[in-house]
Structure formats: structure tokens, C-alpha cells
Phi, psi and omega in degrees: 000314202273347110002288183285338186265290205274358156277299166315331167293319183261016172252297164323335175292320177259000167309305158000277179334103175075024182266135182315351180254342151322279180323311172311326198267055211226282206291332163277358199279303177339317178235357189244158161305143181289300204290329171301314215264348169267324181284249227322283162015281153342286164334262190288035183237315166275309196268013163275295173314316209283309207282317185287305168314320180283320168319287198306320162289343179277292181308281174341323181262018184231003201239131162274139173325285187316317157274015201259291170315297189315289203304305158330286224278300177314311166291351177259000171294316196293315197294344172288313174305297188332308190294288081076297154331287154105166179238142149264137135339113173267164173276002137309305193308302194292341228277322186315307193313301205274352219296183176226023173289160160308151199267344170304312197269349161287316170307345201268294197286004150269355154284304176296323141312326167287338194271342190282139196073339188286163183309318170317287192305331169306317191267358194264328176274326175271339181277000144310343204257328171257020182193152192299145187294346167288307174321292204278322078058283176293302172328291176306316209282312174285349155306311160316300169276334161331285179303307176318313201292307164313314180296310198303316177298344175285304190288345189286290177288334182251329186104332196227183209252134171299159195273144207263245222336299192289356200266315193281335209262302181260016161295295179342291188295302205305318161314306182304296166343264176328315186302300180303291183286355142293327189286310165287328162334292165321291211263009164291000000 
């Protein structure tokens, strides 16, 4: 477990980095309270992982190991590109910002739209399918609102945003990497 909690911390933290939902919570820290704007996060962040984990343990009990690795590797390879690519704020994202709903819960419910399908939630379902499911569950989740937790303290005190290239540029190397040493792992 505790293997699967600090690996998971950390690859999700720096996946975090410079991720479209970093910005959000960036961009909401600028008009909203810290302490609102971190509980939705949470929320919506635990029930997103928890649902990527039970995914990821389901694949894991249906899989030999060895293809487990290899598939885990090739996707954090894909997840290298992704970063690299980069995520932007949509007109979806902005439009969740202005709603006049509460703000725990706009935040909750734009996280949680955002995060689905996205490269976290990808790596949080394949390091579930190879590690235990609590472990990677606490880990991603809390990796996760961390680095969120770093934008909202950025956006609250500076106002500006981390500098995006080099953040992509080493989340990136950080994927590939894992990505290379799952793969070879699978086909030793």
C-alpha cells in the first residue's frame, strides 16, 4: 500500500503541474475563498480517483502482470506526449467560473468534469490495475489537491500562473521515464 500511496503521490503531483485543472483552480483562487476552493477539489478529486481505482483494480484482477506492465508503460509514454501537448481552459471551464451557484459547488462540479477522462484520472486507473487500490486512491488524490493546493496559494498571492514549458517539459520526462521502466519491466 504504502509503495502505491508515494508512487502515486508522486507522479500525479507532477502530472498536476501545469494541468488544465491547475489553471482552474489558479484561475478561481483570483475571486474566490482558499478554503472553499480546496474542499470542492478534495470532493471532487476523491470521487473521481476512487472511481479510477476500482476501474484500475478490475483491469488489474482480469490481467497477467507482465501485460499490465507493458500496457501501464505504453500509457504513461502516451501520458508524456499528452503533457507536452498541454490542456487549455475551454469555454466550458470559463463559462463553470461565472455560474452564480454556489461556489463549493461550482468548483466541485468543474473538477470533477475536468478531471474525467483526463491524463490523471488515465494514470490513476493504470497505477490501480498494478498497486494496491487504497494506496494509489490516497496517494493521486492527495498529489493531486496538493499541486492544486500550490496553484490556489499562487493564485491568491501573485496573481500569475507557474511558468508552464518547463513544468511540461519535466511532468513530461517524468512519464516517459516510468513509462520506459514499465515496459521494460513487462517484457523482462
Amino acid at each position: 500500500m504504502i509503495d502505491g500511496l508515494w508512487l502515486s503521490f508522486g507522479l500525479i503531483f507532477v502530472a498536476e503541474l501545469g494541468d488544465k485543472s491547475q489553471l482552474m483552480a489558479l484561475t478561481f483562487a483570483t475571486r474566490y475563498r482558499a478554503s472553499t476552493i480546496l474542499a470542492a477539489i478534495t470532493v471532487a478529486t476523491a470521487v473521481v480517483h476512487l472511481m479510477s481505482v476500482a476501474f484500475g483494480a478490475m483491469i488489474g484482477a482480469a490481467l497477467p502482470t507482465d501485460t499490465i506492465s507493458v500496457l501501464a508503460g505504453l500509457a504513461f509514454l502516451g501520458f508524456a506526449v499528452w503533457t507536452i501537448r498541454g490542456d487549455e481552459l475551454d469555454e466550458d471551464d470559463a463559462r463553470a467560473r461565472r455560474t452564480s451557484r454556489s461556489v463549493f459547488f461550482t468548483v466541485a462540479v468543474a473538477f470533477f468534469l475536468a478531471e474525467l477522462g483526463d491524463k490523471t484520472m488515465l494514470a490513476t486507473v493504470t497505477l490501480a490495475a498494478d498497486h494496491g487500490w487504497l494506496g494509489v486512491w490516497l496517494g493521486s488524490t492527495i498529489g493531486m489537491v496538493a499541486a492544486d493546493a500550490l496553484a490556489i496559494v499562487i493564485g491568491q498571492q501573485l496573481g500569475a500562473r507557474l511558468p508552464e514549458r518547463p513544468v511540461k517539459i519535466g511532468a513530461a520526462i517524468t512519464f516517459a521515464v516510468f513509462g520506459i521502466l514499465l515496459v521494460a519491466d513487462g517484457l523482462a
